[in-house]
SEDO-26828 format. One record per residue: y, x, z of N, C-alpha, C in turn; chain; residue number from 1. Coordinates in steps of 0.2 Angstrom, whole numbers, m for minus. Layout:
// SEDO-26828
<tivo><n_yy>Y</n_yy><n_xx>X</n_xx><n_zz>Z</n_zz><ca_yy>Y</ca_yy><ca_xx>X</ca_xx><ca_zz>Z</ca_zz><c_yy>Y</c_yy><c_xx>X</c_xx><c_zz>Z</c_zz><cadena>A</cadena><num>NUM</num></tivo>
...
// end
This chain:
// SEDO-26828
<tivo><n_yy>161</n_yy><n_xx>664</n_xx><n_zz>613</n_zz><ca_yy>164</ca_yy><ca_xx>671</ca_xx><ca_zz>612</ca_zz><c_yy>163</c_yy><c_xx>674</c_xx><c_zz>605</c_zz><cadena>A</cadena><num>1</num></tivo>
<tivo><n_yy>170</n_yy><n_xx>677</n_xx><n_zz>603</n_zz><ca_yy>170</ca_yy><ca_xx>679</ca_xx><ca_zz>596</ca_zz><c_yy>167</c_yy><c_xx>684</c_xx><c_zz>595</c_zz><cadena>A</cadena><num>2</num></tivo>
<tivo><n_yy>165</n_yy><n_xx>688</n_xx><n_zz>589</n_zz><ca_yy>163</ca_yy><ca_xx>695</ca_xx><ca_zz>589</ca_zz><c_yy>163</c_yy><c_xx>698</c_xx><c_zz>585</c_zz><cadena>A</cadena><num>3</num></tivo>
<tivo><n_yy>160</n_yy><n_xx>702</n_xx><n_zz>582</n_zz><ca_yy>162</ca_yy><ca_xx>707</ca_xx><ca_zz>574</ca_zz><c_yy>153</c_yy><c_xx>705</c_xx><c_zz>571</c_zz><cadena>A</cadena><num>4</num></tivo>
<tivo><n_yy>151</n_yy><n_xx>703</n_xx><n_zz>567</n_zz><ca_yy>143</ca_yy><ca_xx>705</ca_xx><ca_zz>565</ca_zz><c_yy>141</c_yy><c_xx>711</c_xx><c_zz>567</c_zz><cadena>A</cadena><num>5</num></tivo>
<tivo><n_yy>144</n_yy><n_xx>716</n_xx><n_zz>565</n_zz><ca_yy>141</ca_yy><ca_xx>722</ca_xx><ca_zz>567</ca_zz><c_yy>141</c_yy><c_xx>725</c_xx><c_zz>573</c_zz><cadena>A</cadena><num>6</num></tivo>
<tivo><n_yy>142</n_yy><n_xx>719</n_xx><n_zz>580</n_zz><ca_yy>141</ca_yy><ca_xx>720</ca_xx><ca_zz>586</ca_zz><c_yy>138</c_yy><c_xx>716</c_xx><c_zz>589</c_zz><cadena>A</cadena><num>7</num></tivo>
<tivo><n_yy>132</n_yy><n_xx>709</n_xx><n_zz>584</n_zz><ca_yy>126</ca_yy><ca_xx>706</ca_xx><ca_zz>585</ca_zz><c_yy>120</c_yy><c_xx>711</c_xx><c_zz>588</c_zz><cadena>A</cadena><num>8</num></tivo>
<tivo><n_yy>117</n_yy><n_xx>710</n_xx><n_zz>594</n_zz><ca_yy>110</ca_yy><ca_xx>713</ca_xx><ca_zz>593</ca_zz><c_yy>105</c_yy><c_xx>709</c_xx><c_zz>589</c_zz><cadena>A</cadena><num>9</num></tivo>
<tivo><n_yy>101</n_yy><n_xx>714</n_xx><n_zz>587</n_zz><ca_yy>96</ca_yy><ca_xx>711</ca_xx><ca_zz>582</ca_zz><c_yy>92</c_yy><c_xx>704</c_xx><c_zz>587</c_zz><cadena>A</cadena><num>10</num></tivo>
<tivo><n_yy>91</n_yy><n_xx>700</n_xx><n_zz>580</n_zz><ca_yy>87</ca_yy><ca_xx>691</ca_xx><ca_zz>584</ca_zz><c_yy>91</c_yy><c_xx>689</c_xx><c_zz>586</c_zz><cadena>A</cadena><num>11</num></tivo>
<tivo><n_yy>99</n_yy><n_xx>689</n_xx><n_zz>587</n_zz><ca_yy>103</ca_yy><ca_xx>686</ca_xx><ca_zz>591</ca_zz><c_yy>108</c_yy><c_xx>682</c_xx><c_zz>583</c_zz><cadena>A</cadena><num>12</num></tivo>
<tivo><n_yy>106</n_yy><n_xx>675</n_xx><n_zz>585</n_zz><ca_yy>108</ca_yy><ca_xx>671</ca_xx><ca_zz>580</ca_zz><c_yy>117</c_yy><c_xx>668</c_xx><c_zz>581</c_zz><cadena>A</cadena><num>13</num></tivo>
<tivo><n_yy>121</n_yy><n_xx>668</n_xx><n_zz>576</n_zz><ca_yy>126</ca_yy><ca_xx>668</ca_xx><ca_zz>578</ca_zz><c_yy>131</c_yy><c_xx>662</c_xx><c_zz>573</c_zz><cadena>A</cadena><num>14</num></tivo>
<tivo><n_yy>136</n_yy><n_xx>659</n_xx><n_zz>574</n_zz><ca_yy>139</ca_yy><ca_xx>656</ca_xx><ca_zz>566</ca_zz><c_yy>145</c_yy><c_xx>661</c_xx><c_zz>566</c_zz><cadena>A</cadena><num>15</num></tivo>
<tivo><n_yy>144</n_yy><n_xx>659</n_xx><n_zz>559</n_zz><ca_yy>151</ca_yy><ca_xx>663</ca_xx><ca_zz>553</ca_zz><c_yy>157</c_yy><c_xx>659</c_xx><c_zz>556</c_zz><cadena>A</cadena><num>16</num></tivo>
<tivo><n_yy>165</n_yy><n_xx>662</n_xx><n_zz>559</n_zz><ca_yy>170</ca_yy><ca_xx>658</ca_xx><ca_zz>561</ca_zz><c_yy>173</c_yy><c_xx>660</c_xx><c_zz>554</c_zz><cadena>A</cadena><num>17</num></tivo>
<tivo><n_yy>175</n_yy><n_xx>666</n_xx><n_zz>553</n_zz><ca_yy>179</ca_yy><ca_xx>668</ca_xx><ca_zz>548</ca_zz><c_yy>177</c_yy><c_xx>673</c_xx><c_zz>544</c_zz><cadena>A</cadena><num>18</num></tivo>
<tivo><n_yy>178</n_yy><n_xx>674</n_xx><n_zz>538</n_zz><ca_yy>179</ca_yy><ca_xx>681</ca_xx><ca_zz>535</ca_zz><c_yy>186</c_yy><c_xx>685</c_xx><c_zz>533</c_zz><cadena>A</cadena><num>19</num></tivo>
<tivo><n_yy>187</n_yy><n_xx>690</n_xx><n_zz>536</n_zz><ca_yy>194</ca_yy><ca_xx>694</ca_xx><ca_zz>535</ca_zz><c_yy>194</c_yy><c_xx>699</c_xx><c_zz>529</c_zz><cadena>A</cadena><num>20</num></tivo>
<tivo><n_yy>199</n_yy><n_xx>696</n_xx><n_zz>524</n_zz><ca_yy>199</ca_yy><ca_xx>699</ca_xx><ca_zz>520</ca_zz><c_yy>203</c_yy><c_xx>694</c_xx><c_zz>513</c_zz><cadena>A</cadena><num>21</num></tivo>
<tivo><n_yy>204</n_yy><n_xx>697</n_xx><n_zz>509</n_zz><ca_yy>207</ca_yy><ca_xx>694</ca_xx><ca_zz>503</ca_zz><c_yy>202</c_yy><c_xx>690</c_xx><c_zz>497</c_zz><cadena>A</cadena><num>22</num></tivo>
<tivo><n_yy>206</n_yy><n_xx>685</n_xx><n_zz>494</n_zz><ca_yy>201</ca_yy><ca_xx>681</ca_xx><ca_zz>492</ca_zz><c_yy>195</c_yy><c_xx>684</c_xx><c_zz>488</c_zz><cadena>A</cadena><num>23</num></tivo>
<tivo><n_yy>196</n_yy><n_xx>688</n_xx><n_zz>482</n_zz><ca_yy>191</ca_yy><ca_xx>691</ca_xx><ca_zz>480</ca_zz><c_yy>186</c_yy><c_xx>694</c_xx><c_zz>483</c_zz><cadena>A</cadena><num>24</num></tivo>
<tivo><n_yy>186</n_yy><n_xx>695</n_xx><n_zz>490</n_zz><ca_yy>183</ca_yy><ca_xx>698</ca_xx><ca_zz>495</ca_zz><c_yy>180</c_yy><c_xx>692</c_xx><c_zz>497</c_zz><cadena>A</cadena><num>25</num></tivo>
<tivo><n_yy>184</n_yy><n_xx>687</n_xx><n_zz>502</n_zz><ca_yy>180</ca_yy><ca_xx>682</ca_xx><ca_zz>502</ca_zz><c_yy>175</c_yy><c_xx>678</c_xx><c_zz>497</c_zz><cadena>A</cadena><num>26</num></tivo>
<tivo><n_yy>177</n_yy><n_xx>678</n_xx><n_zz>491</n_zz><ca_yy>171</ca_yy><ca_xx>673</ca_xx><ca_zz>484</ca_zz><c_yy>164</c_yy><c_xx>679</c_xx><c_zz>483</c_zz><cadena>A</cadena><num>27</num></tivo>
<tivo><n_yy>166</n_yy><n_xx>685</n_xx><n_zz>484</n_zz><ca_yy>159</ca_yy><ca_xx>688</ca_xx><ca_zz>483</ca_zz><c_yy>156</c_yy><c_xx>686</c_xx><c_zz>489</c_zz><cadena>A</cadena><num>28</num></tivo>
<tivo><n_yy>159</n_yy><n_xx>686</n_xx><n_zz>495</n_zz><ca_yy>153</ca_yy><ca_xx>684</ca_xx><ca_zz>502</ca_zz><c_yy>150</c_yy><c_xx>679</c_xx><c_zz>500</c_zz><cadena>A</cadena><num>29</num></tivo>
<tivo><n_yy>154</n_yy><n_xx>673</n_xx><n_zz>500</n_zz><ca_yy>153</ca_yy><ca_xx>666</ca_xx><ca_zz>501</ca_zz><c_yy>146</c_yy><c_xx>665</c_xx><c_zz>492</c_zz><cadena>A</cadena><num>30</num></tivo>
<tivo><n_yy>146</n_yy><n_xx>666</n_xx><n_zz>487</n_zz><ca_yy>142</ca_yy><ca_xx>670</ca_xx><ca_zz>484</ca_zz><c_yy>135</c_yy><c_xx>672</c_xx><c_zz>487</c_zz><cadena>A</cadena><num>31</num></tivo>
<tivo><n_yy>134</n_yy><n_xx>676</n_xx><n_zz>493</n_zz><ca_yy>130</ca_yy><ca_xx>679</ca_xx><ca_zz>495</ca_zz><c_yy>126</c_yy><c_xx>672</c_xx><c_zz>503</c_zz><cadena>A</cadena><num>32</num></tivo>
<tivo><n_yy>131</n_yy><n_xx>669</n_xx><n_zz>502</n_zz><ca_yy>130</ca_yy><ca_xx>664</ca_xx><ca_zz>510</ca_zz><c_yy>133</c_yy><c_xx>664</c_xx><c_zz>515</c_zz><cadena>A</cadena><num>33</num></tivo>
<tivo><n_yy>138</n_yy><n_xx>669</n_xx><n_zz>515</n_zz><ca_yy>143</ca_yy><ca_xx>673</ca_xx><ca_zz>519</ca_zz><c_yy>148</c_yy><c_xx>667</c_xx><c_zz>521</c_zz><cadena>A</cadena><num>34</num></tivo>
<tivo><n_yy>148</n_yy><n_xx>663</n_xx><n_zz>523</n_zz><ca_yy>154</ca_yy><ca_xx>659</ca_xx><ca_zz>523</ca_zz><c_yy>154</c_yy><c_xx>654</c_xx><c_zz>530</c_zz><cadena>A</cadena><num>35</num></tivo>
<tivo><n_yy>159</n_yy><n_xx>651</n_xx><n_zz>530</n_zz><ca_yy>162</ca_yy><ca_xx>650</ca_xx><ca_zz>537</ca_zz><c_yy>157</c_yy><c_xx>645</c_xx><c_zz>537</c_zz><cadena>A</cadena><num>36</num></tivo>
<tivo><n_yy>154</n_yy><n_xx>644</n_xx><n_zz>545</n_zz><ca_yy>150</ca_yy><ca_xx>639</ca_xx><ca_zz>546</ca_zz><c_yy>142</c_yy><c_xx>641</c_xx><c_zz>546</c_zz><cadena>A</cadena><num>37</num></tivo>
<tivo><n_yy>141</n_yy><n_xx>644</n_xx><n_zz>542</n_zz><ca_yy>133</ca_yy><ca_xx>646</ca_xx><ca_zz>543</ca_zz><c_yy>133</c_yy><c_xx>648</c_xx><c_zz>549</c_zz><cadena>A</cadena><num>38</num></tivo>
<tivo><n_yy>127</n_yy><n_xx>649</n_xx><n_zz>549</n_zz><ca_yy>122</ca_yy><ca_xx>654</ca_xx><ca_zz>553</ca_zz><c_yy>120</c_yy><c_xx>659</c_xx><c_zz>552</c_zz><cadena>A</cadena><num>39</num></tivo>
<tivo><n_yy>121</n_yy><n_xx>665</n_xx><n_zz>555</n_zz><ca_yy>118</ca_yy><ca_xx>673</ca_xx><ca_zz>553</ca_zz><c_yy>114</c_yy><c_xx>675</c_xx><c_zz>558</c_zz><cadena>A</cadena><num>40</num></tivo>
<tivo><n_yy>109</n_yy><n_xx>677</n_xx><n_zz>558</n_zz><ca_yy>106</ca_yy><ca_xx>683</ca_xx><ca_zz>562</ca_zz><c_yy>106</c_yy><c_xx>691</c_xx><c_zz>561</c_zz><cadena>A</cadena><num>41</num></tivo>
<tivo><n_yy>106</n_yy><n_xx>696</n_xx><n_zz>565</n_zz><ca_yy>105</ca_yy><ca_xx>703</ca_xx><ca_zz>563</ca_zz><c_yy>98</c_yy><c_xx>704</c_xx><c_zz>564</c_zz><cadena>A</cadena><num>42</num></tivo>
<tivo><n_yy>97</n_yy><n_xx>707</n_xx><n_zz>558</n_zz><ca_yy>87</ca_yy><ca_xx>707</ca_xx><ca_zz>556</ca_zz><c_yy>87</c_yy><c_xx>715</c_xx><c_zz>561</c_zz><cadena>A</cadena><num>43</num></tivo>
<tivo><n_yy>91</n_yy><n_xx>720</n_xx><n_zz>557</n_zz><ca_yy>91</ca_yy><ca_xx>728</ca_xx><ca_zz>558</ca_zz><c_yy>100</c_yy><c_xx>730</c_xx><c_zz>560</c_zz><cadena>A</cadena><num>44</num></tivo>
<tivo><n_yy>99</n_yy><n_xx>736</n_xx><n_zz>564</n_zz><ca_yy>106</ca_yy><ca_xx>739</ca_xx><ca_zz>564</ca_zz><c_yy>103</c_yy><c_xx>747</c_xx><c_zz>564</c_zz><cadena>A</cadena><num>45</num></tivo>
<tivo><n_yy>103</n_yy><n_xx>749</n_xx><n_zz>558</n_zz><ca_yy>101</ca_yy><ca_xx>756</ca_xx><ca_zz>558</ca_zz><c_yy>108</c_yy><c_xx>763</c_xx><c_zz>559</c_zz><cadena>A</cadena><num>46</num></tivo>
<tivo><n_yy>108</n_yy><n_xx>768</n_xx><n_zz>566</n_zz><ca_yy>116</ca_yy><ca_xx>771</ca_xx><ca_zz>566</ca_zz><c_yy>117</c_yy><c_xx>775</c_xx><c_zz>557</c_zz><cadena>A</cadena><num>47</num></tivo>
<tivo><n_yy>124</n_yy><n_xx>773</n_xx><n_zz>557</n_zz><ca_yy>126</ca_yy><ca_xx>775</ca_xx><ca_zz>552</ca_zz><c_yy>125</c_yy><c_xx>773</c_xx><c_zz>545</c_zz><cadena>A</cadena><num>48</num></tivo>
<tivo><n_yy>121</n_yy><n_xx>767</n_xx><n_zz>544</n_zz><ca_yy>117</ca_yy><ca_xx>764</ca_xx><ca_zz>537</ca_zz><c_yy>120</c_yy><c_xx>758</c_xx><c_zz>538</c_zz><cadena>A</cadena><num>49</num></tivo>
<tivo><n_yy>120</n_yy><n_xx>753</n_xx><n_zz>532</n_zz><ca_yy>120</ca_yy><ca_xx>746</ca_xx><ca_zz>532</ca_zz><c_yy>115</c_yy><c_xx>744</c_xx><c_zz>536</c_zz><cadena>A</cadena><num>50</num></tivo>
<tivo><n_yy>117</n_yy><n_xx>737</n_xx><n_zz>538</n_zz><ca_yy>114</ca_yy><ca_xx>731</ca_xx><ca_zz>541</ca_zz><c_yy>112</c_yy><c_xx>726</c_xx><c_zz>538</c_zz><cadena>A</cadena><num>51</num></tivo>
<tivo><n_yy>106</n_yy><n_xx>723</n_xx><n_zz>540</n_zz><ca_yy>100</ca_yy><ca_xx>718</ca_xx><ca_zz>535</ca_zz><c_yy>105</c_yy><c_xx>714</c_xx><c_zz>541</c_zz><cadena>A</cadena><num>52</num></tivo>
<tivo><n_yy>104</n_yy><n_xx>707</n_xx><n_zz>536</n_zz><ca_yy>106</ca_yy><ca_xx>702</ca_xx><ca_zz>537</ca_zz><c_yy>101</c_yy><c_xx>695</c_xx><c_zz>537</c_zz><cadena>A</cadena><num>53</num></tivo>
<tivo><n_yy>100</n_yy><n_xx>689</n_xx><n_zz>540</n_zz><ca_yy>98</ca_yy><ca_xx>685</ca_xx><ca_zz>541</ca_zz><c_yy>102</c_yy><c_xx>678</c_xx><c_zz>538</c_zz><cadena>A</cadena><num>54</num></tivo>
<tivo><n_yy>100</n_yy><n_xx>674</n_xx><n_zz>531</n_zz><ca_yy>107</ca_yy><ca_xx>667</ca_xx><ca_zz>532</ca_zz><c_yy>100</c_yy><c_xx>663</c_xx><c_zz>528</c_zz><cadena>A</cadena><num>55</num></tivo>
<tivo><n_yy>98</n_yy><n_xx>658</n_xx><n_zz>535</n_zz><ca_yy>92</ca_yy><ca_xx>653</ca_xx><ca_zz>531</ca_zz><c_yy>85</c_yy><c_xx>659</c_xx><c_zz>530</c_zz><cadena>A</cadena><num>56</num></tivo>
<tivo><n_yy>83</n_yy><n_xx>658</n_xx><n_zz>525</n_zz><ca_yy>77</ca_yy><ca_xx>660</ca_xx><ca_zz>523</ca_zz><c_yy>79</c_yy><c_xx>666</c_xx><c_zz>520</c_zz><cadena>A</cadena><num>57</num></tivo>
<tivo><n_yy>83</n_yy><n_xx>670</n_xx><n_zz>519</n_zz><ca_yy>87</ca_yy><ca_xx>674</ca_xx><ca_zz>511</ca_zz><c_yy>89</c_yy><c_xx>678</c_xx><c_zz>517</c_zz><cadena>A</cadena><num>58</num></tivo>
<tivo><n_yy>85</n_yy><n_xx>688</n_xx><n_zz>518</n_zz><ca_yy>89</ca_yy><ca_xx>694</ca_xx><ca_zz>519</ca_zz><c_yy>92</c_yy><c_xx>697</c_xx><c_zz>516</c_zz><cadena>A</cadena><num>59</num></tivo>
<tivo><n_yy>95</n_yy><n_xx>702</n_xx><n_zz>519</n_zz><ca_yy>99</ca_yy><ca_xx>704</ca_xx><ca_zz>514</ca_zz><c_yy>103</c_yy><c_xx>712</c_xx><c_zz>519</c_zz><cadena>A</cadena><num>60</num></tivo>
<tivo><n_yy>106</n_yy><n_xx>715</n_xx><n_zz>515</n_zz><ca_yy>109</ca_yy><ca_xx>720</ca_xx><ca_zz>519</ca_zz><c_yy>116</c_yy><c_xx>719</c_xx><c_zz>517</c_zz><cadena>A</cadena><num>61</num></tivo>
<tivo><n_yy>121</n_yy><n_xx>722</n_xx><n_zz>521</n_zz><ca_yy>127</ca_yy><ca_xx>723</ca_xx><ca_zz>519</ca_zz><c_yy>130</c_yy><c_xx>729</c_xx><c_zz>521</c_zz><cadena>A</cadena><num>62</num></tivo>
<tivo><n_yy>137</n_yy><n_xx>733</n_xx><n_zz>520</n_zz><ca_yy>137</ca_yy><ca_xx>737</ca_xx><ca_zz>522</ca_zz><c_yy>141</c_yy><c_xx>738</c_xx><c_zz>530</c_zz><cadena>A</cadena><num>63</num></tivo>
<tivo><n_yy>143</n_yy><n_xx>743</n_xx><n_zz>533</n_zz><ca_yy>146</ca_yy><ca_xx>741</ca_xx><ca_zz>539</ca_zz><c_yy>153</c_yy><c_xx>739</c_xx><c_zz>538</c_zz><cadena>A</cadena><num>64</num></tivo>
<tivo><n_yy>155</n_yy><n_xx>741</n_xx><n_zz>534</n_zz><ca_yy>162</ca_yy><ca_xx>737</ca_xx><ca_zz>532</ca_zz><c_yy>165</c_yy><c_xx>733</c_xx><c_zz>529</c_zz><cadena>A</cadena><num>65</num></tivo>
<tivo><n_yy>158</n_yy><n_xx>730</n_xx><n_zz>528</n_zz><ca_yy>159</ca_yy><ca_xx>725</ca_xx><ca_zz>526</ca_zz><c_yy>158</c_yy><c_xx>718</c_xx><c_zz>532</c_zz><cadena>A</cadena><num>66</num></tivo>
<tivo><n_yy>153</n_yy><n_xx>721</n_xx><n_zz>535</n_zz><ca_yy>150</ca_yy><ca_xx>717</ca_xx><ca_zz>541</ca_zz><c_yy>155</c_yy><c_xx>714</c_xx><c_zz>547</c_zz><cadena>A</cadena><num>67</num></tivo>
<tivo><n_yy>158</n_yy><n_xx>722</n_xx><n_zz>548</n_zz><ca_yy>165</ca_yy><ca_xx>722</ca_xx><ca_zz>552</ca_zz><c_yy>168</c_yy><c_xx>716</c_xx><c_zz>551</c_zz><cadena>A</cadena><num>68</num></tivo>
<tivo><n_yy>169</n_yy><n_xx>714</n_xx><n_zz>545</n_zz><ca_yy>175</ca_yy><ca_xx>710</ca_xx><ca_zz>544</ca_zz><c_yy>172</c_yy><c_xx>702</c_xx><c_zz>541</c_zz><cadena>A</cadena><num>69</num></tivo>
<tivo><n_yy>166</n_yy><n_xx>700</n_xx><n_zz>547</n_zz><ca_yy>164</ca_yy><ca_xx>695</ca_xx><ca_zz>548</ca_zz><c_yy>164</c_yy><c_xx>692</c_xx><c_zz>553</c_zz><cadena>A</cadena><num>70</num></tivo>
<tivo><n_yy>167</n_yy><n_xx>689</n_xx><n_zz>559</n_zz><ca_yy>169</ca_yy><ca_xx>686</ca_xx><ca_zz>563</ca_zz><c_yy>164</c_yy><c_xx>681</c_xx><c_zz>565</c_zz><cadena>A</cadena><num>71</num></tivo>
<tivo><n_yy>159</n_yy><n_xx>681</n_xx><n_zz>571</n_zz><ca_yy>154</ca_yy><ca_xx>676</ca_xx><ca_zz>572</ca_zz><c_yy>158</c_yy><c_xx>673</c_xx><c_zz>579</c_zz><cadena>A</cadena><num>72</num></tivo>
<tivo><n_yy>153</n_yy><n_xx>668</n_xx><n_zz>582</n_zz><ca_yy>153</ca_yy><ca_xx>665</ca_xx><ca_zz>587</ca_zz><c_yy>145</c_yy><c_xx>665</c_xx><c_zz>590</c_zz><cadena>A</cadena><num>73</num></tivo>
<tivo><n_yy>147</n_yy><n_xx>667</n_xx><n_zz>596</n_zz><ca_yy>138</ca_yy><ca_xx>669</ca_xx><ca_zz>597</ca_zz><c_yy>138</c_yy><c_xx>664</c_xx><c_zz>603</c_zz><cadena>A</cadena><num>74</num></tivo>
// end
């Protein structure tokens, strides 16, 4: 089942299918670990604030508009 990252609940591990978005938007994720094929977990989802992210050993936050526009597989 497909989903948005920022409709993971937290501890729920999922992989990267796509990132939507133009390439300069994709090379800063992919940069970050952000890229198709990983693994992601959602650490934190606080309302209204960025989301902490999980990829391997490395957390990280992003914003929600950013996250939106990460397509996992859970």
């Amino acid at each position: 089942m497909e989903a948005r990252l920022t409709e993971l609940e937290p501890g729920v591990v999922a992989k990267i299918t796509r990132v939507e978005g133009g390439h300069g938007f994709q090379r800063r994720l992919r940069t970050r670990g952000l890229r198709e094929g990983r693994s992601v977990s959602l650490v934190t989802r606080q309302p209204g604030g960025p989301i902490v992210v999980r990829i391997g050993g490395t957390q990280f936050s992003i914003g929600r508009g950013v996250a939106r526009k990460v397509i996992v597989e859970v």
